[in-house]
C-alpha positions in Angstrom: -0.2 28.3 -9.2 -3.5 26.9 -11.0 -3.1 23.4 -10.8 -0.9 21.0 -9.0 -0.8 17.4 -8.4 1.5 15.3 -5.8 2.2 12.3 -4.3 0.6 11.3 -1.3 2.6 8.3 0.1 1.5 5.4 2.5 2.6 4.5 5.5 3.5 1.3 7.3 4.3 1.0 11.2 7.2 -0.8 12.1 6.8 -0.8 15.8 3.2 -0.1 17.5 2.2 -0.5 21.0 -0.8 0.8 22.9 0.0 2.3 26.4 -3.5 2.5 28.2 -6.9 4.2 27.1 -7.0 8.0 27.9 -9.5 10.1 29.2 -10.8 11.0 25.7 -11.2 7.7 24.9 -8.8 7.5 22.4 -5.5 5.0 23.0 -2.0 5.9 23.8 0.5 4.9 21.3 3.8 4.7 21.2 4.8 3.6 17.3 7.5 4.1 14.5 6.5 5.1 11.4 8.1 5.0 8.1 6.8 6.0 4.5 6.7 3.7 1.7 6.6 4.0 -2.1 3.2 3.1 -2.6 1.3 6.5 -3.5 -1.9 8.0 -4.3 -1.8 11.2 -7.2 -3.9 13.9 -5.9 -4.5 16.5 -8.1 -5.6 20.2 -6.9 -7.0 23.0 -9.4 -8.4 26.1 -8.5 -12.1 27.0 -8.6 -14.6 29.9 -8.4 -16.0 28.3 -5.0 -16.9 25.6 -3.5 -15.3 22.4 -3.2 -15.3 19.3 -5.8 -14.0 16.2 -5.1 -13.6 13.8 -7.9 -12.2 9.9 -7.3 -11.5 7.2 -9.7 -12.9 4.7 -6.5 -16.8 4.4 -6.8 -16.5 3.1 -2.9 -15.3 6.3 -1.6 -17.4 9.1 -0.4 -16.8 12.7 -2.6 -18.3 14.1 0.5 -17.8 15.9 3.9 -16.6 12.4 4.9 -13.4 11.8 3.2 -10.5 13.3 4.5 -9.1 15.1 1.5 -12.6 17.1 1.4 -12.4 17.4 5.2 -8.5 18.8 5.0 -9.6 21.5 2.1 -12.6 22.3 3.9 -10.5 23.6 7.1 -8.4 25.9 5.1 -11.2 27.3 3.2 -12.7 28.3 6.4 -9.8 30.1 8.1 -8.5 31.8 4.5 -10.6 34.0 2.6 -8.3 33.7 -0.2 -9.1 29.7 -1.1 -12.2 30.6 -2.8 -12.6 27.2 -4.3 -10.8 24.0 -5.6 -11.2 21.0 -7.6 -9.5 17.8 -6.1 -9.3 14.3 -8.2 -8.3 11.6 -6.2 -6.2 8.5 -8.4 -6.4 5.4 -5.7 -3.1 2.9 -5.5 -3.1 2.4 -1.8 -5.9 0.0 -0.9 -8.9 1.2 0.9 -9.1 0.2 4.9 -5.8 -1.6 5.0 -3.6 0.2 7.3 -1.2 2.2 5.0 -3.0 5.6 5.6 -4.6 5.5 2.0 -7.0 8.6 3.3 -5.0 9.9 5.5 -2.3 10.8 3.0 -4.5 11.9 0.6 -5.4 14.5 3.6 -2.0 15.7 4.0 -1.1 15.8 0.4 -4.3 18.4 -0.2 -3.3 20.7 2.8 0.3 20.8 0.7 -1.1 21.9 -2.2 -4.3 24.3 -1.2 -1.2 25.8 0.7 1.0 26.2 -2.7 -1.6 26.4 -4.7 -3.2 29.9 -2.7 0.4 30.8 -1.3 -0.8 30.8 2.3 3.1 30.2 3.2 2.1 28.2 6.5 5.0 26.4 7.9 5.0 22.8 8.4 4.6 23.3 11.9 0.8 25.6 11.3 0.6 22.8 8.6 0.4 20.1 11.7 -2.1 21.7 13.4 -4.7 21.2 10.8 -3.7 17.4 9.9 -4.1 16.9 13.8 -7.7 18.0 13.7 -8.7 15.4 10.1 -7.1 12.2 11.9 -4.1 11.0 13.7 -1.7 9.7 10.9 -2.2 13.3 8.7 0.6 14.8 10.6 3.2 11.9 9.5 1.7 11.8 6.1 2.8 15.6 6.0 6.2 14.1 5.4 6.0 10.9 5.6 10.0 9.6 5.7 10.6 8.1 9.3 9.2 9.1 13.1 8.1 7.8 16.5 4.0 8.7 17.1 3.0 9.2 20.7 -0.5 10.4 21.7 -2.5 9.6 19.2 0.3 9.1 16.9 -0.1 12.8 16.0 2.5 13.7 18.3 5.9 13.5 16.7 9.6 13.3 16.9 11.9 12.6 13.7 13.7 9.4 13.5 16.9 8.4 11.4 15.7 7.3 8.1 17.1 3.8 8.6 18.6 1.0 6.1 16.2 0.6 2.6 13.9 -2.4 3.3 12.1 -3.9 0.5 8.2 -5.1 1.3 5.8 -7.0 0.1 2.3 -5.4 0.9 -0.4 -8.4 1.0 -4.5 -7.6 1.8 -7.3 -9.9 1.8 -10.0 -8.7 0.4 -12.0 -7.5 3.4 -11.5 -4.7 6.3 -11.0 -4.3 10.2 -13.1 -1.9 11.8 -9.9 0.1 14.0 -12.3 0.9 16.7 -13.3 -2.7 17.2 -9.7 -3.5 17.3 -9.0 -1.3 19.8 -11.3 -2.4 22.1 -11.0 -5.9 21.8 -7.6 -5.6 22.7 -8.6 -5.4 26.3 -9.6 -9.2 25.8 -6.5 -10.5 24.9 -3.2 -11.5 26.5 -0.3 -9.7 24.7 2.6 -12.0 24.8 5.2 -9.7 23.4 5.6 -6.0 23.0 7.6 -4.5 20.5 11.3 -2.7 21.8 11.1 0.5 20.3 14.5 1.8 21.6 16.4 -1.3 20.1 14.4 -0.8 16.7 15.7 3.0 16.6 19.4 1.7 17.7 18.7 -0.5 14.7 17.8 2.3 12.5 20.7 4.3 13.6 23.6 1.8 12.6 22.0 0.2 9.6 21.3 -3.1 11.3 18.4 -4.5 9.1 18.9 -8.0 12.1 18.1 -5.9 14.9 15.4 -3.9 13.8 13.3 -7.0 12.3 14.2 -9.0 15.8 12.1 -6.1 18.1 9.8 -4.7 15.9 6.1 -5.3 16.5 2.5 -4.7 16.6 0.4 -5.4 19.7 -2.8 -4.8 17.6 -2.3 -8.2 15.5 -3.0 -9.9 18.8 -6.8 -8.7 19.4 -7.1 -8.7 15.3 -6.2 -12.4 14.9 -8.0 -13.1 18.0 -11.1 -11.6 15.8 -10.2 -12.6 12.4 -8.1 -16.1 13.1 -7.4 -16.5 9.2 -5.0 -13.6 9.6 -2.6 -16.0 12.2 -2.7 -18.9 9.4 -1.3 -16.3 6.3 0.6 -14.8 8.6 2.6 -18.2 9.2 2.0 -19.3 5.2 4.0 -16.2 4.2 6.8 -16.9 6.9 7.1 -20.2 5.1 8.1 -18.0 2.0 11.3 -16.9 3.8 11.1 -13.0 4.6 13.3 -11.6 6.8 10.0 -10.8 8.9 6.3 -10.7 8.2 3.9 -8.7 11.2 0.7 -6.8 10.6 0.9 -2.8 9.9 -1.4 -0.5 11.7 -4.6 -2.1 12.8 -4.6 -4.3 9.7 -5.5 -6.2 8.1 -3.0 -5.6 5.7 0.5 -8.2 6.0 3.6 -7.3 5.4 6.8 -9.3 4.8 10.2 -7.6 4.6 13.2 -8.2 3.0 16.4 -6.6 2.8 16.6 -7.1 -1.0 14.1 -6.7 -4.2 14.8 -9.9 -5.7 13.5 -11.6 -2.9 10.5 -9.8 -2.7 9.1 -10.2 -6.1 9.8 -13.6 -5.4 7.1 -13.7 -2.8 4.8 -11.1 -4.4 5.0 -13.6 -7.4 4.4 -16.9 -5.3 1.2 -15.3 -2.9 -1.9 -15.8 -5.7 -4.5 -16.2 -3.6 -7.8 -15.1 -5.7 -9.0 -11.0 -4.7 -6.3 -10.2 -2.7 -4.0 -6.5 -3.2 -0.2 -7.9 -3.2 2.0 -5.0 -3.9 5.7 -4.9 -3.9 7.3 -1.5 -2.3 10.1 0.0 -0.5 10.7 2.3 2.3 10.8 5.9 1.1 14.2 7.9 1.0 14.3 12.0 2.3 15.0 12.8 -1.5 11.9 11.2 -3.0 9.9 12.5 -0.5 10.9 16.3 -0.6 10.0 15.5 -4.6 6.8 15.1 -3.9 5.6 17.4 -6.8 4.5 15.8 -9.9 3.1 19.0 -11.6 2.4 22.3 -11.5 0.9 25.2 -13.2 1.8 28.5 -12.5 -1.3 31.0 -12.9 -1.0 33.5 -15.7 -0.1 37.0 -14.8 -2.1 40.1 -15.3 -2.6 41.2 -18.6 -0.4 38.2 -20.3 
């Protein structure tokens, strides 16, 4: 191939709990993940050498720093054969919000260096790189449904579950994830979510059990730090979602409903003034094996 650009899909967490700090001072999580259809387009082009990294978001680095660099970097070193690729990054999923925006991007560009220079690397060799750019590249590899332990890196497939239709709602500021984590040792956790009954849930279609033990023990330190959060959190309840809890370490809202109408009912009623509200839904195995948006194959010799 010459050219090729994907889909890199978000992410939302439907359950998340932290089990302890570890001697690497990272946090062990237990949490469910399940991909949504909010996407990022990255598109991947061959070069001479070198890597470029265009984005259509003037606040992201085009650096080192950003992921999707980071991920193309890593195969260039161990394969002789990526000389060199262009990457242009079209933003959807909001920056520092807790749906993997750069995380996905990550994955997406390990899919297509590997397609695009047919290094043939199976998912598996695939998951060895994602685990080394950041903890939710793995699940962004294929981002349909899975339980995270570790880091969240460390994976095991999950049933895909009923459709649930969301309602995505940012303010218009971060949550530094580290300061999250550690203020979490400050607060008194009331409730923990109940992983097993939320994967029964997905098993059997029963939309009532999963929202009753789902959960996210990180809203507990982040409302503690940003009270605001609490007081949306309980103005979009009053909007009548099946359930409404904070994804990843926030600060991004999300209010679920087991039917579209529903939703953009809600995503029509929240104005407040700079805020992201996006409507979505949770991804299904088809959409995410078609991934592929466009590709180009690379002319043969002497055509």
């Amino acid at each position: 191939m010459r050219k090729i650009v994907l889909k890199a899909f978000g992410k939302i967490n439907l359950t998340l709990d932290v089990l302890g700090k570890r001697e690497d001072g990272y946090h062990e999580l237990e949490t469910l993940f399940r991909g949504i259809h909010l996407y990022d387009i990255v598109s991947l082009e061959r070069r001479e050498r070198g890597i470029q990294l265009e984005c259509d978001d003037e606040e992201l680095s085009a650096g080192p720093d950003n992921l999707a660099y980071k991920a193309a970097e890593l195969l260039m070193r161990d394969f002789p054969q990526v000389t060199g690729v262009t990457i242009q990054l079209v933003k959807r999923i909001p920056v520092s919000a807790g749906l993997a925006g750069g995380s996905t991007d990550a994955a997406a560009v390990l899919i297509g260096v590997n397609r695009l220079f047919g290094l043939e690397l199976t998912k598996e060799q695939l998951s060895v790189y994602a685990a080394a750019i950041g903890s939710d590249v793995p699940f962004c590899l294929y981002p349909l449904s899975a339980v995270g332990r570790g880091r969240g890196e460390l994976l095991t497939e999950a049933s895909e579950g009923p459709a649930m239709w969301i309602v995505l709602v940012k303010p218009p500021f971060g949550l530094s994830t580290g300061e999250i984590y550690e203020h979490l040792e400050n607060v008194d956790i009331a409730q923990r979510p109940n992983l097993e009954e939320v994967l029964r849930g997905m098993e059997e279609k029963d939309l009532p059990r999963i929202y009753q033990n789902m959960g996210n023990v990180l809203e507990y330190s982040a409302f503690d730090l940003q009270p605001r959060l609490r007081d949306w959190e309980r103005d979009l309840s009053v909007l009548r979602p099946d359930r409404v809890m904070m994804t990843g370490s926030g600060p991004t809202l999300v209010a679920y409903f087991s039917d579209e109408e529903g939703a953009r009912r809600l995503a029509a009623q929240w104005t407040q003034p700079r805020w992201d509200v996006l409507l979505s839904r949770t991804l299904s195995k088809a959409e995410v094996e078609d991934r592929m948006i466009f590709f180009e194959q690379v002319e043969s010799e002497g055509a």
